[in-house]
Structures are given as structure tokens and as C-alpha cells.
N, CA, C and O atoms as CSV, one atom per row, in Angstrom:
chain,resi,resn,atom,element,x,y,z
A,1,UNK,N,N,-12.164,11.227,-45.064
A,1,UNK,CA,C,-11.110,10.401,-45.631
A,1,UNK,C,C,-11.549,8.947,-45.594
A,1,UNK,O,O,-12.497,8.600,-44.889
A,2,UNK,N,N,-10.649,7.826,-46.589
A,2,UNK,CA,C,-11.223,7.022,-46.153
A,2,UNK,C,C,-10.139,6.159,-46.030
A,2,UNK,O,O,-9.055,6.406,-46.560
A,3,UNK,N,N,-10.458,4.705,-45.062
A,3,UNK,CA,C,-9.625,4.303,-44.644
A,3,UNK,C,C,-10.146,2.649,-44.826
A,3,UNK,O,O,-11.351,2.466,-44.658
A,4,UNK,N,N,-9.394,1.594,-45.121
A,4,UNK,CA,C,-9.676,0.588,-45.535
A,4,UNK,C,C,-9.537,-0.634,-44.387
A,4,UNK,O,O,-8.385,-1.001,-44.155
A,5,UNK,N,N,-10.412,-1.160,-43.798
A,5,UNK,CA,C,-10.637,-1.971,-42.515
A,5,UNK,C,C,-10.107,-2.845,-42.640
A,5,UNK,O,O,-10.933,-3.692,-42.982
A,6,UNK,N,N,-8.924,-3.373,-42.572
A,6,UNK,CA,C,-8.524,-5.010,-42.526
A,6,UNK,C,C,-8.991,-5.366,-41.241
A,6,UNK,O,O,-9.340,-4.520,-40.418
A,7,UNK,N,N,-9.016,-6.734,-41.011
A,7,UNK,CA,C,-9.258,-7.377,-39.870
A,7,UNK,C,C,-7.773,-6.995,-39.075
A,7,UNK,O,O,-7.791,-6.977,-37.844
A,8,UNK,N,N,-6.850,-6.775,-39.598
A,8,UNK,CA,C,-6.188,-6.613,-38.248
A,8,UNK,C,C,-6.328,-5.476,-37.691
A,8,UNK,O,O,-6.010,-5.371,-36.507
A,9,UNK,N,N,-6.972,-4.048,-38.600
A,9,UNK,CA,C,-6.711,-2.971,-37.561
A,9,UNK,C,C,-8.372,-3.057,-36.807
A,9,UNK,O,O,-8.671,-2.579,-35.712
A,10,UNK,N,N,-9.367,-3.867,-37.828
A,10,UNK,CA,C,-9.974,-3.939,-36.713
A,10,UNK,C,C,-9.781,-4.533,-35.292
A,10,UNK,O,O,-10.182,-3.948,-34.285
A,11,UNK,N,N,-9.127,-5.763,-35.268
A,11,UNK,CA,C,-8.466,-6.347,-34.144
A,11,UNK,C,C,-7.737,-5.159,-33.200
A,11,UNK,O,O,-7.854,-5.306,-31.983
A,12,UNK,N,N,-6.990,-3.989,-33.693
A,12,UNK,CA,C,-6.314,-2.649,-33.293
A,12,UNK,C,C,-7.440,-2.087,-32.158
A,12,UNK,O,O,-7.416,-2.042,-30.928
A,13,UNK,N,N,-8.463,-1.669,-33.198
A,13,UNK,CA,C,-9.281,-0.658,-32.640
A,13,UNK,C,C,-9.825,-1.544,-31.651
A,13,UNK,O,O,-9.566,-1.104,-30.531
A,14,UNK,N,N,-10.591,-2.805,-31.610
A,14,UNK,CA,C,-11.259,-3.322,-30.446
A,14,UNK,C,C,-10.171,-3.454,-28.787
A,14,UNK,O,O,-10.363,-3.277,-27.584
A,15,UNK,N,N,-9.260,-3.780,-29.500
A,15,UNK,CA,C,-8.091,-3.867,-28.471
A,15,UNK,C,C,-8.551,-2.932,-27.497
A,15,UNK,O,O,-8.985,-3.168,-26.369
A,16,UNK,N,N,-8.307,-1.171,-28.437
A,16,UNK,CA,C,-8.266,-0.172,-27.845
A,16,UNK,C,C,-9.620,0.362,-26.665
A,16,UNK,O,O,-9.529,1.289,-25.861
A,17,UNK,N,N,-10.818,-0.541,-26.881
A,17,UNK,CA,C,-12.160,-0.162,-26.734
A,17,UNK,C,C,-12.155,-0.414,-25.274
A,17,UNK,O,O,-12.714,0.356,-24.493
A,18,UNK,N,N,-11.512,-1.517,-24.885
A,18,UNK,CA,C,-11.410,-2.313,-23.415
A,18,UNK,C,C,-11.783,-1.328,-22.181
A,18,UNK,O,O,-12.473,-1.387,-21.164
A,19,UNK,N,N,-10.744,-0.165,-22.992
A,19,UNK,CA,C,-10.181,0.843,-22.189
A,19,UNK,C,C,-9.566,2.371,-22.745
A,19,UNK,O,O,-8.476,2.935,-22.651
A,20,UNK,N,N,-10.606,2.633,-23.236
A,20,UNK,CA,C,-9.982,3.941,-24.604
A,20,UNK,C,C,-9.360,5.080,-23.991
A,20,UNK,O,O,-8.625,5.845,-24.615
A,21,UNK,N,N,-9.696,5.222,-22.559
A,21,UNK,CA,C,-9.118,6.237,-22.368
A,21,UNK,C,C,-7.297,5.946,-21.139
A,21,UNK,O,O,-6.385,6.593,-20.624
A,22,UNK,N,N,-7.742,4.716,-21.275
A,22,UNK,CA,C,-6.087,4.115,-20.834
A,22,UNK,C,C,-4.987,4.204,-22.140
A,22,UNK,O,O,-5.035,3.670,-23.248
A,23,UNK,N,N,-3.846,5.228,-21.445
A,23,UNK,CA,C,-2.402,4.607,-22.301
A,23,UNK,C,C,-2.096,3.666,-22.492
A,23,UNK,O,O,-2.020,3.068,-21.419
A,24,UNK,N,N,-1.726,2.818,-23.611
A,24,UNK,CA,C,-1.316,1.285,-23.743
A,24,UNK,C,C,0.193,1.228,-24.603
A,24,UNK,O,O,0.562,2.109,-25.381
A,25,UNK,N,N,0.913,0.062,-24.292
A,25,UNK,CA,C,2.141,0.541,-24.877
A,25,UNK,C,C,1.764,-0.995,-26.257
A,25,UNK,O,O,0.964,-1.912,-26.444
A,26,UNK,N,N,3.135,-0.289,-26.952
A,26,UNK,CA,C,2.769,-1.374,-28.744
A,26,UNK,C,C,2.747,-2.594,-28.473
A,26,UNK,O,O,2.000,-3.355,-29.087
A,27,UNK,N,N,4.020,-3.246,-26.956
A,27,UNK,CA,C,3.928,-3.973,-27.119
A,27,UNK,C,C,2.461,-4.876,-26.125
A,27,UNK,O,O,2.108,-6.034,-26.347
A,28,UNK,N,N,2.065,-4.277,-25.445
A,28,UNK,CA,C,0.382,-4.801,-24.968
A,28,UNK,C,C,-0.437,-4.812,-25.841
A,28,UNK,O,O,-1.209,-5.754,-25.665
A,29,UNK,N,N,-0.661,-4.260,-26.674
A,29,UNK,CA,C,-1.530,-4.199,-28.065
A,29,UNK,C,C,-1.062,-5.427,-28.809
A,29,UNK,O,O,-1.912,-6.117,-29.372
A,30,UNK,N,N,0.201,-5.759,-28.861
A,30,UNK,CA,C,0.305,-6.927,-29.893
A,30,UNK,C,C,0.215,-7.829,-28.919
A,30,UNK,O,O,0.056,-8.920,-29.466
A,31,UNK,N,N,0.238,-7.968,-27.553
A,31,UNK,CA,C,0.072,-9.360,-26.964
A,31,UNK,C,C,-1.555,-9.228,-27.089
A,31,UNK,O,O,-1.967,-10.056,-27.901
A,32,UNK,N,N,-2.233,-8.711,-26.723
A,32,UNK,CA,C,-3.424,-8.565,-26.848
A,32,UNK,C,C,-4.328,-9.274,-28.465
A,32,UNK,O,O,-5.269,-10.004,-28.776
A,33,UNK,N,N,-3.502,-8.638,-28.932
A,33,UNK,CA,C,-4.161,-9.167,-30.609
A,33,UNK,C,C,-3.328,-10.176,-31.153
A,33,UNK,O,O,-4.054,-10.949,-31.778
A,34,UNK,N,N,-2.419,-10.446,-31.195
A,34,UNK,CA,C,-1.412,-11.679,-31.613
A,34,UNK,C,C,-0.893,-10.846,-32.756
A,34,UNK,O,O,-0.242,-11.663,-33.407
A,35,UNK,N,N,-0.814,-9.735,-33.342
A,35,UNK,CA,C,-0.087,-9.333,-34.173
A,35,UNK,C,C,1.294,-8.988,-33.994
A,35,UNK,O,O,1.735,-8.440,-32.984
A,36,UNK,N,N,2.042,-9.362,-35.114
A,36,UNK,CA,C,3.565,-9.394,-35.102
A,36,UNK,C,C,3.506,-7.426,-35.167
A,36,UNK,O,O,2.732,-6.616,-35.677
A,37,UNK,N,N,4.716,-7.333,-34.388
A,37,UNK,CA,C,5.634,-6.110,-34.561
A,37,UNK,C,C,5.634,-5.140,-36.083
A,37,UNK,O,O,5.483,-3.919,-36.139
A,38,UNK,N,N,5.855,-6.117,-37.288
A,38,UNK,CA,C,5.841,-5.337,-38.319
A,38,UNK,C,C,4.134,-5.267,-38.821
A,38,UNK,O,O,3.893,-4.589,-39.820
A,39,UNK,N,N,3.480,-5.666,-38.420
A,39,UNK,CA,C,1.908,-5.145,-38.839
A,39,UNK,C,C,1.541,-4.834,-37.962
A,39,UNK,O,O,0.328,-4.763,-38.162
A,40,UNK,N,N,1.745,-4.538,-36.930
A,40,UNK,CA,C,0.902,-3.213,-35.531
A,40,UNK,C,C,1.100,-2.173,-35.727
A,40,UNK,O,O,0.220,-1.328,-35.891
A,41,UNK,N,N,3.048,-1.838,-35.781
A,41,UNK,CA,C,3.434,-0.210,-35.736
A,41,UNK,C,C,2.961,0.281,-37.084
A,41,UNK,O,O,2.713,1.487,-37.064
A,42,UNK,N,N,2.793,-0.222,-38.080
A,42,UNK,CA,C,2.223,0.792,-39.527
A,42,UNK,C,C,0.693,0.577,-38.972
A,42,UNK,O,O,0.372,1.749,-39.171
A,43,UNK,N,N,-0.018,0.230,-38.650
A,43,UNK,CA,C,-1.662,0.133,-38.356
A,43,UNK,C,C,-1.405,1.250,-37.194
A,43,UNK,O,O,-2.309,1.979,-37.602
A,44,UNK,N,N,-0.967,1.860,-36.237
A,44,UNK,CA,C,-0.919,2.450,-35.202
A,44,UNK,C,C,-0.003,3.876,-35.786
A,44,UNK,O,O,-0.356,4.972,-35.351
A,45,UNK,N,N,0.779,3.828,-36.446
A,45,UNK,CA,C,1.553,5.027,-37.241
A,45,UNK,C,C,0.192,5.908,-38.416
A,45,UNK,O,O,0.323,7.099,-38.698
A,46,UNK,N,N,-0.795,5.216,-38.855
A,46,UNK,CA,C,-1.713,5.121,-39.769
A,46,UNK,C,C,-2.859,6.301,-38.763
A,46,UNK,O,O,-3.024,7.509,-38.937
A,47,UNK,N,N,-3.586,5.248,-37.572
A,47,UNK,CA,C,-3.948,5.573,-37.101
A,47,UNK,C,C,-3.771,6.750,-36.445
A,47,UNK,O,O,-4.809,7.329,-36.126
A,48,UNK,N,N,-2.564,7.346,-36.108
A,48,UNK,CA,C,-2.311,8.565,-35.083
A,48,UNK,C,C,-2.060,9.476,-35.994
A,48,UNK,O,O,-1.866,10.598,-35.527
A,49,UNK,N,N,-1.965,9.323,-37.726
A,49,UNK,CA,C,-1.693,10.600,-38.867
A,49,UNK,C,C,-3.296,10.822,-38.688
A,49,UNK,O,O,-3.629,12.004,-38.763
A,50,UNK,N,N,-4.065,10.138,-38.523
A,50,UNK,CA,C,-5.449,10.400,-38.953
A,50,UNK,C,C,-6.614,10.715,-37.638
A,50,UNK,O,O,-7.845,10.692,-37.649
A,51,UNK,N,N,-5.511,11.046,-36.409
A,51,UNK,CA,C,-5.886,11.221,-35.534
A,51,UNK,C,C,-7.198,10.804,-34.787
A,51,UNK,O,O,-8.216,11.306,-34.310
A,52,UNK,N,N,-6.647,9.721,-34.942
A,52,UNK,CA,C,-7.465,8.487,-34.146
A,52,UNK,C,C,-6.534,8.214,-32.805
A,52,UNK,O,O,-7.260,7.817,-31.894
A,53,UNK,N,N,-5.351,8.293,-32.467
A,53,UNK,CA,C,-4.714,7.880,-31.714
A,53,UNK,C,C,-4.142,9.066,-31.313
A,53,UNK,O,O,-4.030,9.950,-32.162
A,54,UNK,N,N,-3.613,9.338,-29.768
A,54,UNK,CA,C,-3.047,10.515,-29.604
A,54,UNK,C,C,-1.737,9.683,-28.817
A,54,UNK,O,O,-1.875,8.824,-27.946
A,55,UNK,N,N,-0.430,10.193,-29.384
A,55,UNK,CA,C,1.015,9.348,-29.198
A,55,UNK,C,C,1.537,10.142,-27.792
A,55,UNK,O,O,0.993,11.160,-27.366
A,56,UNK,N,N,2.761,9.441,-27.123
A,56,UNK,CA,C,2.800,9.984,-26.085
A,56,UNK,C,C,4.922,9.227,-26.296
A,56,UNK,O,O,5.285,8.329,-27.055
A,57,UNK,N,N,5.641,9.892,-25.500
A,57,UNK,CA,C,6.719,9.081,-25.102
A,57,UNK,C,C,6.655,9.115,-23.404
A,57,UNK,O,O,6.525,10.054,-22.619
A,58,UNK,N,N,6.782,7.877,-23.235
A,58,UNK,CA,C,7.292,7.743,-21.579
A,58,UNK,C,C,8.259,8.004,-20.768
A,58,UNK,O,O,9.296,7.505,-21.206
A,59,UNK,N,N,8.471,8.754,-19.428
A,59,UNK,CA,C,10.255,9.156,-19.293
A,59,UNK,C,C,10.442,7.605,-19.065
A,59,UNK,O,O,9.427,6.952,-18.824
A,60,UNK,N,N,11.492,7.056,-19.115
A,60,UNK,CA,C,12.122,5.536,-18.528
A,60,UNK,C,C,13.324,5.977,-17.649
A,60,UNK,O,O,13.752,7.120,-17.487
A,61,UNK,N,N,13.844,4.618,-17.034
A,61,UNK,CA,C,14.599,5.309,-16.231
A,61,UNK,C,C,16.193,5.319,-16.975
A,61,UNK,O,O,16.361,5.130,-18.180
A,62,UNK,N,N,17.021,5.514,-16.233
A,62,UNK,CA,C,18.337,6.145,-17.038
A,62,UNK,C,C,18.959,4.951,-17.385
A,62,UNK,O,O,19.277,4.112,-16.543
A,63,UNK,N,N,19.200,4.795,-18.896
A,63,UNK,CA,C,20.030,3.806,-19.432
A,63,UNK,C,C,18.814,2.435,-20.294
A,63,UNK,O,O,19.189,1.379,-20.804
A,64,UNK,N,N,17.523,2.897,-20.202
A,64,UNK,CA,C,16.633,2.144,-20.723
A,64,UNK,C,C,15.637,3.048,-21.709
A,64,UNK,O,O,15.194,4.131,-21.326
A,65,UNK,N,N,15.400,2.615,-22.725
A,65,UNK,CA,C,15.461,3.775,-23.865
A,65,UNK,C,C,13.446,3.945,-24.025
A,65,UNK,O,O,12.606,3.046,-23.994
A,66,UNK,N,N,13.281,5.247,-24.169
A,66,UNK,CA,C,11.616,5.266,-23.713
A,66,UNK,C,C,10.968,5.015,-24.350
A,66,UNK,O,O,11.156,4.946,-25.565
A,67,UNK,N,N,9.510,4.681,-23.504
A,67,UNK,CA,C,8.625,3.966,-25.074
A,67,UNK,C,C,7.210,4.574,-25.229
A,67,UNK,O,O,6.515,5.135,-24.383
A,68,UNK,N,N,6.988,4.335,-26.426
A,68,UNK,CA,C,6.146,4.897,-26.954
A,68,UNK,C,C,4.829,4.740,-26.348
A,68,UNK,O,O,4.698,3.551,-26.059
A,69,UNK,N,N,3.632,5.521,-25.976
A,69,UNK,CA,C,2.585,4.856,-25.226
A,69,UNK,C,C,0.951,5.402,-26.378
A,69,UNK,O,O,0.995,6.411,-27.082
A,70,UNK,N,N,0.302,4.927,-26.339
A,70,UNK,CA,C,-1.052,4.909,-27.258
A,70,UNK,C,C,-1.843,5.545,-26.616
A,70,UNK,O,O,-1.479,5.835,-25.477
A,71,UNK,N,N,-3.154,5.992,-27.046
A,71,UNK,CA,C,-4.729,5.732,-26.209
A,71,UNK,C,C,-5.594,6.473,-27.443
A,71,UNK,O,O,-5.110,7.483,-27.955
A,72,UNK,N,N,-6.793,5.987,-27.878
A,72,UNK,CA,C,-7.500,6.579,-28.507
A,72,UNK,C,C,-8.096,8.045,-28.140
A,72,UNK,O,O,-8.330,8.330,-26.965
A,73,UNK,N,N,-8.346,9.029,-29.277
A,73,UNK,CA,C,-8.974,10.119,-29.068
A,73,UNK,C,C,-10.833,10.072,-29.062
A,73,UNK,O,O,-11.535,9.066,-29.163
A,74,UNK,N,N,-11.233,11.358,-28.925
A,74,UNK,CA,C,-12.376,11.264,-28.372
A,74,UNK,C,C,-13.348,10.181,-30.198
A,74,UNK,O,O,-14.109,9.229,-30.373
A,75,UNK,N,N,-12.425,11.442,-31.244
A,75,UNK,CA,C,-13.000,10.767,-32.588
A,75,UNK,C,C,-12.469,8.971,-32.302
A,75,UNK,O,O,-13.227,8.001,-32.285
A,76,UNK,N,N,-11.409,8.965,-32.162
A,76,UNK,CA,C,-10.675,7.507,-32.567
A,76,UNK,C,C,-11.855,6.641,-31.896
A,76,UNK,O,O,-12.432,5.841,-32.633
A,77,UNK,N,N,-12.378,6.773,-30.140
A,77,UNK,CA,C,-12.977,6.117,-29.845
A,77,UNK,C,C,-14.771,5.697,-30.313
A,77,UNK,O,O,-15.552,4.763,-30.132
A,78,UNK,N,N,-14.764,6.934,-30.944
A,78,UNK,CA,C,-16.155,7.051,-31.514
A,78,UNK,C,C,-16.072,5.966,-32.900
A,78,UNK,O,O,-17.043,5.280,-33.218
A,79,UNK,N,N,-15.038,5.943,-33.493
A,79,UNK,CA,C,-15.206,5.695,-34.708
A,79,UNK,C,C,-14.834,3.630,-34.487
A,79,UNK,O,O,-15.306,2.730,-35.182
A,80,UNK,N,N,-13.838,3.496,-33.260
A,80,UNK,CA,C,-13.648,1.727,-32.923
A,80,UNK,C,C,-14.960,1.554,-32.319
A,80,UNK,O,O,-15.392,0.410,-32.466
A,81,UNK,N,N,-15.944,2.577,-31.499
A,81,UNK,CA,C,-17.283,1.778,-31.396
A,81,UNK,C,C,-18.318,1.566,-32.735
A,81,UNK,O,O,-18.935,0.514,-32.907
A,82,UNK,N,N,-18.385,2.421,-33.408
A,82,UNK,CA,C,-19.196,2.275,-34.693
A,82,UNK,C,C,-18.888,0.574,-35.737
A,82,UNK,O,O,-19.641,-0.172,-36.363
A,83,UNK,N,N,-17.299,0.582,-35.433
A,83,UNK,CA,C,-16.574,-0.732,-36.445
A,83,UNK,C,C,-16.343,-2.011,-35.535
A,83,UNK,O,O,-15.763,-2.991,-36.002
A,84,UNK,N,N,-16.765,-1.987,-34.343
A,84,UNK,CA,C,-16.832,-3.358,-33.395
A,84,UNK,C,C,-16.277,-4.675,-34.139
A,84,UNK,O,O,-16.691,-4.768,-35.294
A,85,UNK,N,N,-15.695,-5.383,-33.849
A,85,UNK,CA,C,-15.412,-6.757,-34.363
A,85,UNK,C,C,-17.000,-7.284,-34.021
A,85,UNK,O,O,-17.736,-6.998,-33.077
A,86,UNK,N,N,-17.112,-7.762,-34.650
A,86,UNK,CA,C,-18.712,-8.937,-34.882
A,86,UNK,C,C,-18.688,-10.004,-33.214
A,86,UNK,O,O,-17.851,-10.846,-32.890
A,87,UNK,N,N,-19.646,-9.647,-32.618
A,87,UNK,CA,C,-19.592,-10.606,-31.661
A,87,UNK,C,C,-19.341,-12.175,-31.991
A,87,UNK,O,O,-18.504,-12.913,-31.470
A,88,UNK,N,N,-20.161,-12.445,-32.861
A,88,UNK,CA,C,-20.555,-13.918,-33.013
A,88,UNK,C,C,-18.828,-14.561,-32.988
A,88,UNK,O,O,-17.985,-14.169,-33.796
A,89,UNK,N,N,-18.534,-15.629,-31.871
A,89,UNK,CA,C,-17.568,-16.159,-32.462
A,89,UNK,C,C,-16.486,-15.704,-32.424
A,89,UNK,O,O,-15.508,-16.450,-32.486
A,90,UNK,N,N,-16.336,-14.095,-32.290
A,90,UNK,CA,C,-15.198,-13.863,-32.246
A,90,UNK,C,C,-14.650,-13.202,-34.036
A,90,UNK,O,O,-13.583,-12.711,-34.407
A,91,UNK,N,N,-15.687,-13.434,-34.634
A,91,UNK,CA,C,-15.654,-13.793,-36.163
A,91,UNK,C,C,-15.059,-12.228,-36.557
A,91,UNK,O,O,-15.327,-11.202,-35.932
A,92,UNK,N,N,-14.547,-12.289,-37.261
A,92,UNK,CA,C,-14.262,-10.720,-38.108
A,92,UNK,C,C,-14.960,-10.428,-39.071
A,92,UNK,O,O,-15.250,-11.334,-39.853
A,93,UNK,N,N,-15.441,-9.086,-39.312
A,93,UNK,CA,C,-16.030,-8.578,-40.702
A,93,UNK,C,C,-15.299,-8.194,-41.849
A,93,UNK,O,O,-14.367,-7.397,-41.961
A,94,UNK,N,N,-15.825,-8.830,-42.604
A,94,UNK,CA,C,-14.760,-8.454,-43.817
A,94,UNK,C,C,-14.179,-6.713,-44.193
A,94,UNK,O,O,-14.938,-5.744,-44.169
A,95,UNK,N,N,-13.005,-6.657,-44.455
A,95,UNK,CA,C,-12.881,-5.611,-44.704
A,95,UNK,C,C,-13.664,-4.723,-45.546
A,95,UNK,O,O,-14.487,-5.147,-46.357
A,96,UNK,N,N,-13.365,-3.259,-45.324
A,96,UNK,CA,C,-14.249,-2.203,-46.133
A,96,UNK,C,C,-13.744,-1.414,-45.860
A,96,UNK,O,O,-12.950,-1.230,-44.937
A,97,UNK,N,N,-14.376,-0.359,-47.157
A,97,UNK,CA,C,-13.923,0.840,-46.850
A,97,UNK,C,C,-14.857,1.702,-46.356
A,97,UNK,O,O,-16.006,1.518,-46.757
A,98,UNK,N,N,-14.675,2.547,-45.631
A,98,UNK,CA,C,-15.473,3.849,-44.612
A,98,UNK,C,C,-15.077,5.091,-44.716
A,98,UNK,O,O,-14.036,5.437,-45.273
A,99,UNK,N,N,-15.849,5.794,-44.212
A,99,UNK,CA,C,-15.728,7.587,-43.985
A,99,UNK,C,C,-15.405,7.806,-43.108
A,99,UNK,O,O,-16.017,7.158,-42.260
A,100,UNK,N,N,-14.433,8.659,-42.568
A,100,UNK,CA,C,-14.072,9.364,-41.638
A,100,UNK,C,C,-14.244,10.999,-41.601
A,100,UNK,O,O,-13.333,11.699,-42.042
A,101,UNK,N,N,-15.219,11.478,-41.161
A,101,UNK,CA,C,-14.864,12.714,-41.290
A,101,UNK,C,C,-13.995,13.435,-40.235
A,101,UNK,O,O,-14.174,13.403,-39.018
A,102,UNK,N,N,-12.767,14.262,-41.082
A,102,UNK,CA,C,-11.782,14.695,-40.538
A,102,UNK,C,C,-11.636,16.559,-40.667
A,102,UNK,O,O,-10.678,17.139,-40.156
């Protein structure tokens, strides 16, 4: 399949690299990357149809409503090391499109 790299989901996937096999919740991912609320959850909803991400709910405690928790799969993590954000700078690579085989 293919899937089209903006810099923000690359910003997504590196997030995820820190620590791929740690649960992370949406909202640590957006403090992490500076992305607003309405462009994380469709980049992360995207990601877990295409099973890159494996979703989880958290119990919370009673009267506080549960939340959703992340962590990349074995593919997801294979595929955020192959697409690295560009060291230099911090700099992003321009978007593209790629293969996923699924």
C-alpha cells in the first residue's frame, strides 16, 4: 500500500522510535511533536488501519473516562526506522510516497 509522508507523520513515527515498544498516550505524542489534537488523531487513526500501530484502552479510575494508549508494531517499527527524520538540523524530508508491504 502506499502511504504519503508528510512531515508531520513523519514527526509521528520518530516520536514513536524513542521507545517503540513503550505505550504512549495521544496526548504525549502531541507534546512531544507540537502537533495540535486535530492533526495527530487522523495521522494515528491512519496509522493503526494500516497496522503500524497496535491501539489499546486504559482501565482509569471510576468517574474519569479511559484513554486511549499507542505503541508501534513489530512492522510499524521497522518501517519509522527505514523513514527517520533527517538528522541534520532537525530538518524534515520532504514528503513522499512509499511502499508498505501489507
Amino acid at each position: 500500500m502506499k502511504i504519503r509522508l508528510s512531515p508531520q507523520t513523519l514527526l509521528v513515527l520518530d516520536a514513536f522510535l524513542h521507545s517503540p515498544a513503550d505505550w504512549k498516550y495521544g496526548y504525549d505524542i502531541s507534546r512531544n511533536t507540537g502537533l495540535k489534537s486535530g492533526t495527530l488523531y487522523p495521522i494515528l487513526i491512519r496509522m493503526a488501519e494500516r497496522e503500524m500501530l497496535e491501539t489499546s484502552w486504559e482501565n482509569s479510575e471510576e468517574g474519569r473516562p479511559p484513554r486511549h494508549l499507542y505503541r508501534l508494531t513489530a512492522e510499524g517499527a521497522r518501517f519509522a526506522r527505514e523513514h527517520r527524520l533527517a538528522p541534520a538540523k532537525g530538518a524534515l524530508r520532504p514528503a513522499s510516497i512509499q511502499e508498505v508491504n501489507g
